[in-house]
C-alpha positions in Angstrom: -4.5 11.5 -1.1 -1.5 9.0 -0.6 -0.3 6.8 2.3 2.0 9.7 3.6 -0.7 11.4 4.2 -2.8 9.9 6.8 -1.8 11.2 9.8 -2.2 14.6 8.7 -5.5 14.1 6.7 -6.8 12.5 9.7 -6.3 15.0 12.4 -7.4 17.8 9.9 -10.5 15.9 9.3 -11.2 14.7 13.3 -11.2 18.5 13.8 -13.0 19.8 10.8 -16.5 21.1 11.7 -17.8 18.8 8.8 -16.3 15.9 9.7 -18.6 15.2 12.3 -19.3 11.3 13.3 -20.2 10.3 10.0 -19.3 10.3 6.5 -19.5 13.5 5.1 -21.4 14.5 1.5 -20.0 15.8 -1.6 -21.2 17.1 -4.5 -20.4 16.1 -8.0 -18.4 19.0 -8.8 -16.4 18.3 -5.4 -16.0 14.7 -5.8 -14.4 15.7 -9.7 -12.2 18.1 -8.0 -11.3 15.6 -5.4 -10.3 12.8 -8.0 -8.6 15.0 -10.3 -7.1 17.9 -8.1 -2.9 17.5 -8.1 -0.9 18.8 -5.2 2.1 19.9 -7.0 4.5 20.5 -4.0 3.8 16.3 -3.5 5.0 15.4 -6.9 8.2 13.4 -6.6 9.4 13.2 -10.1 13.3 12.1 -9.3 12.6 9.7 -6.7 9.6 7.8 -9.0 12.0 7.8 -11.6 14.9 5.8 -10.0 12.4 3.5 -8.2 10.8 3.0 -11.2 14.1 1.8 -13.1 15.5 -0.2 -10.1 12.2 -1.8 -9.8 11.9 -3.0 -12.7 15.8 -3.6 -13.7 15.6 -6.3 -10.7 12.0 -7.9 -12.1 13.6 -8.2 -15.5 16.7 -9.9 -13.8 14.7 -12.2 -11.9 12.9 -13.0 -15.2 15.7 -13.3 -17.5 17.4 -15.8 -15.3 14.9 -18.2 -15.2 13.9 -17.5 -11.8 10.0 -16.1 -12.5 9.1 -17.2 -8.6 11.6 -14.6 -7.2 10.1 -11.5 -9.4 7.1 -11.0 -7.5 8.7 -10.3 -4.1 12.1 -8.5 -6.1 9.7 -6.2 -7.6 7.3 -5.7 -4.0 10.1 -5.6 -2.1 11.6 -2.9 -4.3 8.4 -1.0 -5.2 7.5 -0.5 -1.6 10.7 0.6 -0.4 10.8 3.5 -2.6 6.6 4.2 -1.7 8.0 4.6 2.1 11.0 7.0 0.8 9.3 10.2 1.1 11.8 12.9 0.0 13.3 13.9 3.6 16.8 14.0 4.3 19.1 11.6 3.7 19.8 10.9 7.4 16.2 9.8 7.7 15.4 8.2 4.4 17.5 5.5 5.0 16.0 4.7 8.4 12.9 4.6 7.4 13.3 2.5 4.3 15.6 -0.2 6.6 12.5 0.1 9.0 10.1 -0.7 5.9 12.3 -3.3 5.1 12.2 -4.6 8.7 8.4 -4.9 8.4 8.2 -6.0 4.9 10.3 -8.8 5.5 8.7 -9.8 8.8 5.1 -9.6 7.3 6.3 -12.0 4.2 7.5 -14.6 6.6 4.4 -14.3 8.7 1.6 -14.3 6.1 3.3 -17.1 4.3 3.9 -19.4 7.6 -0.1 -19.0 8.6 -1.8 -19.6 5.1 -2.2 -23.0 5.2 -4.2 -22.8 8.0 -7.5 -20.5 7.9 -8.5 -19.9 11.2 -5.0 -19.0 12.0 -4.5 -17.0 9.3 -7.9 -14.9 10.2 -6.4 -14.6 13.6 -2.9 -13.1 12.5 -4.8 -11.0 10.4 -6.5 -9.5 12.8 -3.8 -9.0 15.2 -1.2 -7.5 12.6 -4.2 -5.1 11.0 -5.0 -3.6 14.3 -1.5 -3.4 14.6 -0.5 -1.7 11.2 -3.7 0.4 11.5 -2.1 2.0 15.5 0.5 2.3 13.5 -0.3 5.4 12.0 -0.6 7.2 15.6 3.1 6.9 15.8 3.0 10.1 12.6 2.9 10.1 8.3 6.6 7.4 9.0 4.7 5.0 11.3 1.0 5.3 8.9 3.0 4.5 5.8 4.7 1.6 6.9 2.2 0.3 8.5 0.2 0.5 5.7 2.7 -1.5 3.2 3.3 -4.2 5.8 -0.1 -5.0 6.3 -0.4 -5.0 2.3 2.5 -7.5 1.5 1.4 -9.8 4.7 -2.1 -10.0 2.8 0.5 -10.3 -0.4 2.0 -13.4 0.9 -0.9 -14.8 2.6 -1.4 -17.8 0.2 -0.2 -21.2 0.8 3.2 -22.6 -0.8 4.9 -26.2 -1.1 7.5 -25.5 2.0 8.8 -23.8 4.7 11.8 -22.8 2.7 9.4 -21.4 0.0 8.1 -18.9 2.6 11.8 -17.7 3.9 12.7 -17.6 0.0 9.7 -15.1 -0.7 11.0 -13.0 2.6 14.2 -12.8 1.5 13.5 -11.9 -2.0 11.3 -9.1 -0.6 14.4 -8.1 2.0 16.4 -8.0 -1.5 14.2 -5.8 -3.6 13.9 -3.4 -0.6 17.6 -3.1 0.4 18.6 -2.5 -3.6 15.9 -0.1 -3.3 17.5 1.7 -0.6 21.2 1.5 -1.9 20.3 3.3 -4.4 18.8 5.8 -2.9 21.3 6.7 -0.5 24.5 5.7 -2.2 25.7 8.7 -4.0 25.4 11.0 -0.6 27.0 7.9 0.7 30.2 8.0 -1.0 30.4 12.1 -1.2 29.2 13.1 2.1 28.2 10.1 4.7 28.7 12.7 7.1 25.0 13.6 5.9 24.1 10.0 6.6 24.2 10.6 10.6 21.1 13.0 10.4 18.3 12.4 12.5 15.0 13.7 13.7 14.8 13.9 17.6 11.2 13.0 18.5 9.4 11.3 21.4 9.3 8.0 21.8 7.3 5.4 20.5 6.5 4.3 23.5 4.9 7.7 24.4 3.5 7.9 20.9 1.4 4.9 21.4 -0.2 6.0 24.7 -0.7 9.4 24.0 -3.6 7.7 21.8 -4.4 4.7 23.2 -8.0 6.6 24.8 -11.2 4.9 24.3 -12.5 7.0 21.7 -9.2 8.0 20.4 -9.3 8.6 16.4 -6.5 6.3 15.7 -7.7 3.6 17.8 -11.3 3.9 16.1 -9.3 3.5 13.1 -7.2 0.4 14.1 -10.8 -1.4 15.0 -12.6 -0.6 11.9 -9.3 -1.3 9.5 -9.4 -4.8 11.3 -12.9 -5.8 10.9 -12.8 -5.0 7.5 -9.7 -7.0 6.9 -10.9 -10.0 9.0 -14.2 -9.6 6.5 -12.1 -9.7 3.3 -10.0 -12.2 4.2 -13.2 -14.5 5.3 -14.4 -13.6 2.0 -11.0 -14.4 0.5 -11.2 -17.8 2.0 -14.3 -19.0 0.3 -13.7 -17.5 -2.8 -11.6 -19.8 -5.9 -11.0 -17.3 -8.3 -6.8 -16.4 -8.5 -6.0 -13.3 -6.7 -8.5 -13.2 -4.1 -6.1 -11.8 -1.6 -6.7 -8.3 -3.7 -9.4 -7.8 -1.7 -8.0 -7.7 2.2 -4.8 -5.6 0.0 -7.6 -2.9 -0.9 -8.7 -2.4 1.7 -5.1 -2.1 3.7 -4.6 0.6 0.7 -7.9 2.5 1.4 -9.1 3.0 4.5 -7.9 6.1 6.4 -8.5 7.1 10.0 -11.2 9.6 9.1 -14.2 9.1 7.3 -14.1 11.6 4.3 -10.6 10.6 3.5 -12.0 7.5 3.5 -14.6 7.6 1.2 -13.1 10.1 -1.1 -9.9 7.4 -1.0 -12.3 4.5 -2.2 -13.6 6.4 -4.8 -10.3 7.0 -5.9 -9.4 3.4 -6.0 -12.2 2.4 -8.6 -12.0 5.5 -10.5 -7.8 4.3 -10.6 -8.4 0.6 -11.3 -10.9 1.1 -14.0 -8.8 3.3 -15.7 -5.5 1.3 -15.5 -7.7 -2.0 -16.1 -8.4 -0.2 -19.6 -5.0 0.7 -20.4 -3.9 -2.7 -19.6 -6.4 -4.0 -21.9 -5.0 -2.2 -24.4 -1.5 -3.0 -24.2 -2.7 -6.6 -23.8 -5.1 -6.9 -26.6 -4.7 -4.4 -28.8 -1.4 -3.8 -29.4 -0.4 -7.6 -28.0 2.7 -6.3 -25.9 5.3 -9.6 -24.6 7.7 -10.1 -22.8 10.2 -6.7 -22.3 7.7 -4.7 -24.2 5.6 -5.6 -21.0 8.5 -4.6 -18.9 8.9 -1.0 -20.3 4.8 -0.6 -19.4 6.0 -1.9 -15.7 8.2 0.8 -15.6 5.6 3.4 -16.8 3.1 2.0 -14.1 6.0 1.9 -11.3 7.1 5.6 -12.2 3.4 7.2 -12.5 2.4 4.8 -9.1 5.5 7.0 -6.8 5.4 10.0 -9.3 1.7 10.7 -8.0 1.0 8.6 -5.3 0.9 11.8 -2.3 -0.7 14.4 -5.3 -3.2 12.6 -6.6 -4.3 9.1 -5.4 -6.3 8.1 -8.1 -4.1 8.9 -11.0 -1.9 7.0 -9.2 -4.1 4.1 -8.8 -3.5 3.3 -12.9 -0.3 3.5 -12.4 -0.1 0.7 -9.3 -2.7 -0.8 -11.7 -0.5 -1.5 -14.8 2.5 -2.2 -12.3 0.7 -5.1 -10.9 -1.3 -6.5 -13.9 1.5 -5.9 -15.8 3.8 -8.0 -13.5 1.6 -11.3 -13.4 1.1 -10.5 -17.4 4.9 -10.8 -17.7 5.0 -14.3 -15.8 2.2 -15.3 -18.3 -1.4 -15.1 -16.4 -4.0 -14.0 -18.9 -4.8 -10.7 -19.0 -8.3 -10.7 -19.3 -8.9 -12.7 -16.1 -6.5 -10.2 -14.5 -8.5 -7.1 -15.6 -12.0 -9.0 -14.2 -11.0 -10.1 -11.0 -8.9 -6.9 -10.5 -12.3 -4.6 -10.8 -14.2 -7.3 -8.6 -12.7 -7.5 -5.8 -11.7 -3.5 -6.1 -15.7 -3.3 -6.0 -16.2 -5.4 -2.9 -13.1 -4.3 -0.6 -14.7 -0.7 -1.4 -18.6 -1.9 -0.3 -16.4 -3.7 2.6 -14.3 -0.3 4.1 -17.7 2.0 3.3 -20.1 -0.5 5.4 -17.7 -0.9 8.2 -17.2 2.6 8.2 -20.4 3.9 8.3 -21.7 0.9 11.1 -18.4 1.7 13.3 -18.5 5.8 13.4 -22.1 5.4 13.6 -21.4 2.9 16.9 -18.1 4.3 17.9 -17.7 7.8 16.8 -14.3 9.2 17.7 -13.6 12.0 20.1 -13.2 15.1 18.8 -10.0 17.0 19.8 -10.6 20.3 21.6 -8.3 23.3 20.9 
């Protein structure tokens, strides 16, 4: 189950007559068919396939001309641009890829500005995850960005030498996400930018918002427990020296869902995706002893599998956003090995994280069921 499909997976699951208060049980034929099961019609082959060679033509850029600080956020920036384009009509691709954009680059700036300060950066944490988590009342548009800003703004939450470091790493992301977008929309833009004018009427967001800002409304629920568990992984981040310890509060921005079997099912897909992708990296990183643009044609494998299957089958996915990232800090030079361990780690814990403040916040606050 991808990111585009959280609004709909959670009002089919608030209304389903197992969904109930809790998490619901599967067996281990259905959790196989879960992990496994690939919804052709979701399959986006020609949009992962330019993502995946803008993507990494700008990382390779970055690298090759010395500049190995700007790749990260080049390749981000770019990587979550085409995650947000979902296929629709040219009219409305573009919006919602400048509106990812928007967000992407606002979250940089953000995360960056707070992380030399802990208690401020819990707070901000807190206020932008119950933000990004509301986000997905607003439809699929509003769940998915809200999903990848909250991701990058854990991204970017680590402390750098200045100021102009911070508004560097924004712009960079801005960058990646705007080349990201050209590309997307410039052939229809030079043969028919009529086409470009398209739009989806709708209510506003404004109205959106309230029409679920109830008590025990599902997406509220959702925006609580989605903040808890980031203010709990990003304590945990805090205290803990290892590199890449902001993997955990990113997790669990990936993971957790508005309704509880998506939830759980989704967490099981992230393991199940990271073991896998951890062992192919391995692979490429040991046995064969890939470098350098070797390493960048794996990137481009894991960034075209990553949007390739990322709304048919989450976990398969997974090893694709798997070797994208490991694969990306490989090509800067980190060891692989400590990559792979601390990747699975703190995989492991955001998963115990979203299940425990799952189970403790429907069991506390279960959400109101919709009636026909």
């Amino acid at each position: 189950m991808g990111t585009s499909c959280l609004w709909q997976a959670a009002t089919m699951h608030a209304t389903h007559p197992s969904g109930g208060t809790g998490f619901s049980l599967i067996g281990p034929n259905g959790w196989v068919h879960e992990l496994t099961r690939i919804d052709r019609e979701r399959l986006l082959p020609g949009i992962a396939l330019r993502s995946a060679v803008v993507t990494v033509a700008i990382t390779v850029f970055a690298v090759a001309s010395g500049s190995l600080r700007d790749a990260i956020p080049l390749a981000l920036g770019g990587f979550f641009a085409a995650v947000a384009d979902t296929g629709e009509h040219v009219g409305q691709r573009w919006r919602t890829m400048l509106w990812t954009t928007m967000w992407l680059t606002l979250a940089t700036s953000i995360g960056g500005l707070v992380a030399g300060n802990a208690a401020v950066l819990i707070v901000c944490a807190a206020v932008v995850a119950f933000a990004c988590g509301y986000a997905a009342s607003l439809g699929p548009r509003g769940a998915i960005i809200g999903v990848l800003t909250l991701v990058i703004f854990n991204a970017f939450s680590v402390p750098v030498a200045t100021t102009a470091d911070v508004l560097r790493n924004a712009g960079m992301v801005a960058i990646g996400a705007l080349i990201q977008t050209l590309a997307t929309v410039v052939f229809t833009l030079l043969t028919r930018p009529r086409h470009m004018l398209r739009r989806d009427p709708r209510p506003s967001v404004a109205a959106r918002l309230r029409e679920h800002w109830a008590r025990r409304d599902l997406f509220r629920l959702h925006a609580m427990r989605l903040t808890a568990a980031i203010v709990i992984g990003v304590v945990i981040e805090q205290r803990d020296l290892h590199p890449h310890a902001n993997w955990i509060p990113i997790v669990i921005a990936w993971v957790t869902l508005p309704d509880r079997h998506g939830t759980v099912t989704k967490v099981a897909a992230r393991i199940t995706g990271t073991l896998l992708g951890a062992v192919a990296m391995w692979f490429v990183g040991t046995v064969l002893d890939l470098h350098g643009y070797e390493v960048a044609a794996v990137i481009a494998m894991g960034a075209f599998i990553s949007v390739w299957l990322l709304r048919a089958n989450y976990s398969l996915a997974v090893i694709g956003i798997t070797i994208f990232m490991l694969g990306l800090f490989d090509l800067l030079g980190q060891p692989i090995q400590m990559l792979i361990r601390n990747r699975i780690l703190d995989t492991i814990v955001a998963g115990v994280i979203v299940l425990a403040v799952g189970l403790v916040g429907t069991a506390l606050f279960p959400a109101r069921v919709p009636t026909e």
